[in-house]
Each structure stands twice: as structure tokens, then as C-alpha cells.
N, C-alpha and C positions, 0 to 999 in steps of 0.2 A: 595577379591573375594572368594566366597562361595566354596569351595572345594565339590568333588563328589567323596565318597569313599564307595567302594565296600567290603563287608567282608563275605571272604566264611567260613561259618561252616562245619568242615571235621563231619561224623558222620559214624559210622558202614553198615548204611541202613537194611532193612529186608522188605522180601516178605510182599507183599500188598495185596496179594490173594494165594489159594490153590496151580495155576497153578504157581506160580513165586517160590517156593518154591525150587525146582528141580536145577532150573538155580539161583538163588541166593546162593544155598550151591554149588556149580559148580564153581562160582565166588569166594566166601571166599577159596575154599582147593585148587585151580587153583592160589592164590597168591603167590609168591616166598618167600613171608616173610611169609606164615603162612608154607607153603610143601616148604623145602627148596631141593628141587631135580631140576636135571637139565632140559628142555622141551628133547626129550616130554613122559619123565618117568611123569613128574608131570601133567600135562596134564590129562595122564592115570588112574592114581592114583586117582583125584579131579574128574573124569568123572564117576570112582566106589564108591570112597563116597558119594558122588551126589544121586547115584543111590540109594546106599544101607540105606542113614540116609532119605530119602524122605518120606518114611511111617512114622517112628517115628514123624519125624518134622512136618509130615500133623497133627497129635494128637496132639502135643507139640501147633500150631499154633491154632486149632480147639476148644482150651481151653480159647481162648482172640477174638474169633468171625473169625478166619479164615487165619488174616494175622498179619503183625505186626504195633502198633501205634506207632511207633517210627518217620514217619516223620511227620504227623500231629504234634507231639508234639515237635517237630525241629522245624516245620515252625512256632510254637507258640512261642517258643524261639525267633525264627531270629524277626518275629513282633516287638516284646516286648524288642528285644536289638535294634531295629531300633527307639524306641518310647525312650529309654533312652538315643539315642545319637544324638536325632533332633539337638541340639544344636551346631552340629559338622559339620552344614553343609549338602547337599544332601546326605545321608546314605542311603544306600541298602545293606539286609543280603542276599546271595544266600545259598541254601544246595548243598554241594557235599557230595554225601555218597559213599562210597565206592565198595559197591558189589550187591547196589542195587538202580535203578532208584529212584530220578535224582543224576546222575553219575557226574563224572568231567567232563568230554566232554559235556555234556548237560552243566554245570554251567559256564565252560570258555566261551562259544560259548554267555553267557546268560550276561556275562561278559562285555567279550567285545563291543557288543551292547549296554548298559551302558555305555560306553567309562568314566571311574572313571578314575581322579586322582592318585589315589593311591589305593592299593589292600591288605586290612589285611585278614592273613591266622588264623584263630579261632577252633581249635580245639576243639569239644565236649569230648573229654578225657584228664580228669582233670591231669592224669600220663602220660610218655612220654616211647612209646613202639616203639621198631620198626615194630612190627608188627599192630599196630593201626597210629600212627600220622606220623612215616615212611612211613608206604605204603603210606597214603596219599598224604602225598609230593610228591610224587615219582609222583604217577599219577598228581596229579594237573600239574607238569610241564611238561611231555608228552601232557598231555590237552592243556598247553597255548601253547605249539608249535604247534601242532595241529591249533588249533582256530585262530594263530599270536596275541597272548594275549599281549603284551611286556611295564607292564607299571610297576611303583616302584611297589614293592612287599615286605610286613614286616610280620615274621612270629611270633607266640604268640605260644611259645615250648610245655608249659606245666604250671600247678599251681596248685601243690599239697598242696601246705599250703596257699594259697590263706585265706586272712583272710573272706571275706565276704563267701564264701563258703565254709569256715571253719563252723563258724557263723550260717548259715542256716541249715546245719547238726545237728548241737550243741542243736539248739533249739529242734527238730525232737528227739534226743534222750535224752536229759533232760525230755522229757514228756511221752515215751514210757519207761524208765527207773523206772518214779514213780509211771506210770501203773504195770511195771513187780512187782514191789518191793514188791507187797502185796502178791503178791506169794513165797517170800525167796529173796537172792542175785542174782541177774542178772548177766550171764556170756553174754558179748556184743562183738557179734562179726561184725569187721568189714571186710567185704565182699568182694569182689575183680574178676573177672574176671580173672582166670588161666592163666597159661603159662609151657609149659614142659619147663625143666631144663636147658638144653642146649641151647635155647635162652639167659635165663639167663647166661650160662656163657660164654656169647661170647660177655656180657659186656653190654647190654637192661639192661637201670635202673628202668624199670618199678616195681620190685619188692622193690624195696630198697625204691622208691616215695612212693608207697601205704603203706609201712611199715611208712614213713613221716608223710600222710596222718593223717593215725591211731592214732599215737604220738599226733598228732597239735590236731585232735578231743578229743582225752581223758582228755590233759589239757584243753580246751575250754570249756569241760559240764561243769567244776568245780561241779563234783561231788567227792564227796569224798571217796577215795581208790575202784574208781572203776576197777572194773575186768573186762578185754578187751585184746583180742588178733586177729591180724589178719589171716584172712583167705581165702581160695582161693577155687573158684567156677567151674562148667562146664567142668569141665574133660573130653575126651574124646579120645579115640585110646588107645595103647599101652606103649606110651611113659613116663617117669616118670616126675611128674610135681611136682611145687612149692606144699611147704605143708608152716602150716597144710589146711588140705582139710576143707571147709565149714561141710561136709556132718562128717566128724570124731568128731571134735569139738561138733555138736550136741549130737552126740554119749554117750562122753565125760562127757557133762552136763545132759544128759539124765539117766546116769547111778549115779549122785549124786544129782536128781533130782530138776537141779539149772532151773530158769524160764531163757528162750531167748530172748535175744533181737539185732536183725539182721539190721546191718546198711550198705545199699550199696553205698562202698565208691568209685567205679570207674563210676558207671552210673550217669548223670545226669536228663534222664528222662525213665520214665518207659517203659518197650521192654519187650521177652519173657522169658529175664534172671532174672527179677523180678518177674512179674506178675504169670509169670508158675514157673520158677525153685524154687525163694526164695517162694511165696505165697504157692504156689501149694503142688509142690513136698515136698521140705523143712519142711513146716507145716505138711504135713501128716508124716513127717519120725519121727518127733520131738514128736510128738501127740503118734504115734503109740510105740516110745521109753520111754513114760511114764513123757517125758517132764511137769512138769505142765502150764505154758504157754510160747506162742510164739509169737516175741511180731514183725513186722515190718517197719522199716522206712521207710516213701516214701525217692523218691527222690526229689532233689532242684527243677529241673521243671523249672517250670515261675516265681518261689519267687521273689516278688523285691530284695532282697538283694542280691540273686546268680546274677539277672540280672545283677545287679549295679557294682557285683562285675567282673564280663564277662565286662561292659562298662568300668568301670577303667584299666583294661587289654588295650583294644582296645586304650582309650586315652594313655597309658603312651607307647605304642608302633608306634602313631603316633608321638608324642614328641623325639621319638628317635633320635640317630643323624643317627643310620646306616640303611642301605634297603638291 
């Protein structure tokens, strides 16, 4: 009998429009795992950054046409891993994003009505944070109780060294390397989405993963004695975070006039922490630091091979013995 299996992609989510802006940053600093204060300090807190990062972020948004394409390119995702695993039976991808429609309560409720077999939890973050695939869980199962969601349920933790997305990275910076190279030695940094300190030490292996990450990609360009270090992106508040910083490191090369080449190892498709922060921002700091050039990887996206390598996930977590 044909099995009917439902697989939710956890994702960040991001405003879709000007107005949603407000209430999406509202939603991200109002999380427990990102403002770890107790209600309803944090509440307060997430209600004044809200307020106060909404201008900037209207700019930051207004540079990519207004809002953010992260789910269109989700749902292009979930497609395309639904087309690699026909073979498995009635498969359907749902999105549940996090802090911005469609939420988990939308995706259980979208869920259940599918009445699947069995239920794989697919994270769009390659590293394992608690404040990324944490939260998720977190919500997803308020959501099934919610909705009386109650079926096997397999989660898919994390896959930093993932060979197929190892792989499709590899290729992306083999080619933007032998672009830099005509300019000098490339210092290649791999990229990361931030985290203050004291997450880290309260035991979030997401930093020690992306440092993994980094390792698996640098042996996999087989390039030779290349120079590569990780680095960590989007800082904000007062809080002391993971170094080194993306923004130093440029600095860094800029002052020995080495070419860039910027690989974003935590995103799998492009949002406003590539397109604006890496693209944008980054570029003009680099350019204006005397950089000779700056070179950027996309992200895996819809590559067959990331895909393929998201479906070998999904099969080897149906094979499992435990739910």
C-alpha cells in the first residue's frame, strides 16, 4: 500500500510586504530562544525593537523590491523535493516558517487535512541551533496539539557535513575562487548567521556545526592550501557575539589587499542576509576598504544535488527504526 507522507520544512520566514515588517520583527524578539527574559519583560522588550528596527528594516527590505523572497523560494524547494521523492509514495512538502506566515498552526491544521501516514520534520538549517530548529520544534508541537495533529512523527536534526551539500557548495566556490585568483590569493570566508555568546555557552552546538561545516567545504574544493576561515554575520544589540565577525575579517583582507570570496554557509536560499547584508552592504564595505574584488556564492537553492541530498535525508529517516 502506497504510503502518504507529509514533510514540513521548518524555515525563518520573513515579511512579504512593507506592512508585515513591524509584526515579523515583533515575532522573531518576542521568541524565548532568541530574548531569553521572562513574559512579560520580553514581551516589552520585542514590542520596542519592533518599533525601533522597523525603519531601518523598511530600507534593508526596499533594496530586494519591499519584502522578503524566502518563501517563494521555499516553496520552490518543497516542489522540487516533492518531485525527487515520487517514488516514495503520495508525498507532500508543507512550509512552516517560523515568525512569519505560513506559521505552524497554518501548516498542522494543512497537515492534518492530508491525513499522512507518517510526518518528517525537515529543517531548512543545515546547523542545529536552538534558537533556529529548537524553536521550531517547540512550536510545531504546540501546533499538532492545537490542530490534534497525532501521527508517527521523525525528526531530521541537522546536516552539516552533508555530503551532497557539501558538494554543491564546493562546486560554487571552486569557480568563484578561480575568478578571485586573478586578482591575488583569496581569503574565503565562510559565512554564518551570528549568535551572542551565552547561547553558546549554555551548550547550542551551532557554532562548533558551522565551524564543521567550513572544515567538510574546504577539504571538498580540493583546492590547494586554501585560505579560509569562519565567520559570523548580522550582529545586532549590545550583547557580545561569536567572532570572528564577517564585517572584521573583511577589514582584515582589505588592509592586505587579499580578493574576497564569501560563502553563505548556514542559508540554503537567498533572504535579506544575502541579497542586502552579503551583496549590498558587504560589497560596498569591501570595495570602499580597498578590497580588490569581492567575489559571492549563491546559495544551493533548487540545485539537484542539494535537492537529492534533502531526499536522502528524508529516505534514510523513513528507514529508521525509531519515531
Amino acid at each position: 500500500m502506497s504510503r502518504r507522507i507529509a514533510i514540513v520544512l521548518f524555515n525563518l520566514g520573513g515579511p512579504d510586504n512593507p506592512d508585515a515588517i513591524r509584526p515579523f520583527l515583533f515575532n522573531l524578539f518576542a521568541d524565548p530562544a532568541i530574548i531569553r527574559l521572562p513574559n512579560p519583560l520580553r514581551i516589552g522588550v520585542a514590542w520596542l525593537i519592533a518599533r525601533k528596527r522597523s525603519r531601518l528594516a523598511k530600507d534593508i527590505y526596499a533594496e530586494i523590491g519591499g519584502g522578503s523572497p524566502l518563501l517563494p523560494n521555499t516553496e520552490a524547494q518543497a516542489r522540487a523535493l516533492e518531485e525527487e521523492l515520487a517514488d516514495m509514495g503520495e508525498v507532500k512538502a508543507f512550509i512552516a516558517m517560523r515568525y512569519w506566515h505560513p506559521m505552524s498552526q497554518e501548516a498542522a491544521m494543512l497537515v492534518k487535512d492530508f491525513a499522512p501516514d507518517e510526518v518528517i520534520l525537515l529543517p531548512l538549517y543545515p546547523q542545529f541551533s536552538t534558537t533556529t530548529t529548537g524553536s521550531s520544534m517547540r512550536v510545531w508541537r504546540d501546533a499538532c496539539r492545537i490542530a490534534r495533529l497525532d501521527v508517527p512523527t521523525r525528526i531530521v536534526c541537522c546536516y552539516p557535513t552533508e555530503s551532497r551539500f557539501i558538494a554543491t557548495m564546493a562546486a560554487g566556490l571552486r569557480a568563484a575562487h578561480a575568478e578571485a585568483a586573478t586578482h591575488g590569493r583569496p581569503r574565503v570566508l565562510f559565512s554564518a548567521h551570528g549568535l551572542p555568546e551565552k547561547i553558546i555557552r549554555a551548550g547550542d552546538p551551532y557554532q562548533w556545526q558551522c565551524e564543521r561545516t567550513s572544515a567538510a567545504l574546504a577539504a571538498a574544493s580540493g583546492i590547494p592550501d586554501l585560505d579560509w576561515v569562519s565567520t559570523y554575520q548580522s550582529r545586532v544589540g549590545r550583547l557580545k557575539w561569536i567572532e570572528p565577525s564577517t564585517e572584521a575579517v573583511i577589514h582584515e583582507a582589505a588592509a592586505a589587499k587579499r580578493p574576497i570570496v564569501v560563502v553563505p554557509i548556514a542559508f540554503v536560499s537567498e533572504h535579506s542576509e544575502t541579497l542586502v547584508e552579503l551583496d549590498i552592504d558587504y560589497r560596498h564595505l569591501a570595495r570602499d576598504a580597498g578590497v580588490p574584488t569581492y567575489i559571492r556564492v549563491p546559495t544551493v537553492g533548487t540545485h539537484p544535488l542539494f535537492i537529492h541530498g534533502l531526499a536522502n535525508l528524508v529516505r534514510a529517516s523513513l528507514w529508521s527504526t525509531t519515531s
